[in-house]
N, C-alpha and C positions, 0 to 999 in steps of 0.2 A: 602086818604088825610093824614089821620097820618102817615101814612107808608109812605109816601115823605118830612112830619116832622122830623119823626126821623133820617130817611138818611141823612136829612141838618143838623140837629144836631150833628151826627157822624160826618159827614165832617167838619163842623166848628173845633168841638173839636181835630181832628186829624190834623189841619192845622196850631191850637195854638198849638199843641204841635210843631210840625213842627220847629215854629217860634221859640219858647223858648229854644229848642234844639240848635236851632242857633246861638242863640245871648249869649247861654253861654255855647257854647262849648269850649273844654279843663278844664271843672270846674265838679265836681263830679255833682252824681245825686242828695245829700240835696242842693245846691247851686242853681242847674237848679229849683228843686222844690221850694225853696225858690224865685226864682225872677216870677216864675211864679203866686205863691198865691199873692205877692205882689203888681204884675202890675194887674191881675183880682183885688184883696183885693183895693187897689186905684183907678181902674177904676170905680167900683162897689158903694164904697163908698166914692170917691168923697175928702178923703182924709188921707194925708199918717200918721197919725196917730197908730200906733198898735192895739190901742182898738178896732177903726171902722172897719181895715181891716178885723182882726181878726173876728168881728161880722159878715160880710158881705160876709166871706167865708164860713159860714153857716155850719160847721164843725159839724160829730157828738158828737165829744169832747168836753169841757165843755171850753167857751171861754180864761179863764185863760190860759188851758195850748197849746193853741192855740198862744196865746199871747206869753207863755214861748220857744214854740218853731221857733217861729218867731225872738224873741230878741235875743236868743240864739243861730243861726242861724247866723242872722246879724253880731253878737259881733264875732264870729268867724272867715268871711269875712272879715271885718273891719282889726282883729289880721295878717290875712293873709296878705294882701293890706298892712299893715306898715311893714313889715319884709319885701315885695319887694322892700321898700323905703330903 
C-alpha cells in the first residue's frame, strides 16, 4: 500500500511540474520556480499574501527569507513586464 502511495505521489508531483513548465515557458527556471511556489503557496494557503504563502510552503529556510525571495522574485517580473510595455 505505501508503495502505491508513493508512486501517486511521484506522479502527481511530476505532472505539476509538467503543468508549470508549461504555462511558463520561454521564462528562465527562477520565474517558472517562482509561479510554481506561488500557485501551491495560494492554493495551500488560501491566500495570496507573501507571508501565508510563504508560511505554507513549509520551507527549510526561515520564513522571512522565503518571503524575500518571493518579493524579489516578483519585483523583478514585474520590472520585466514594464520594459515590454
Amino acid at each position: 500500500m505505501y508503495i502505491l502511495c508513493f508512486i501517486y505521489v511521484l506522479f502527481v508531483k511530476y505532472e505539476d511540474s509538467m503543468f508549470f513548465n508549461k504555462i511558463s515557458e520561454g521564462v528562465g527556471k527562477p520565474t517558472t520556480k517562482l509561479v510554481q511556489d506561488a500557485a501551491c503557496g495560494i492554493s495551500r494557503s488560501k491566500s495570496c499574501l507573501l507571508s501565508n504563502i510563504a508560511r505554507d510552503l513549509k520551507e527549510k529556510v526561515k520564513v522571512l527569507n522565503t518571503i524575500n525571495r518571493l518579493s524579489n522574485r516578483l519585483y523583478i517580473v514585474i520590472q520585466m513586464k514594464r520594459k515590454k510595455l
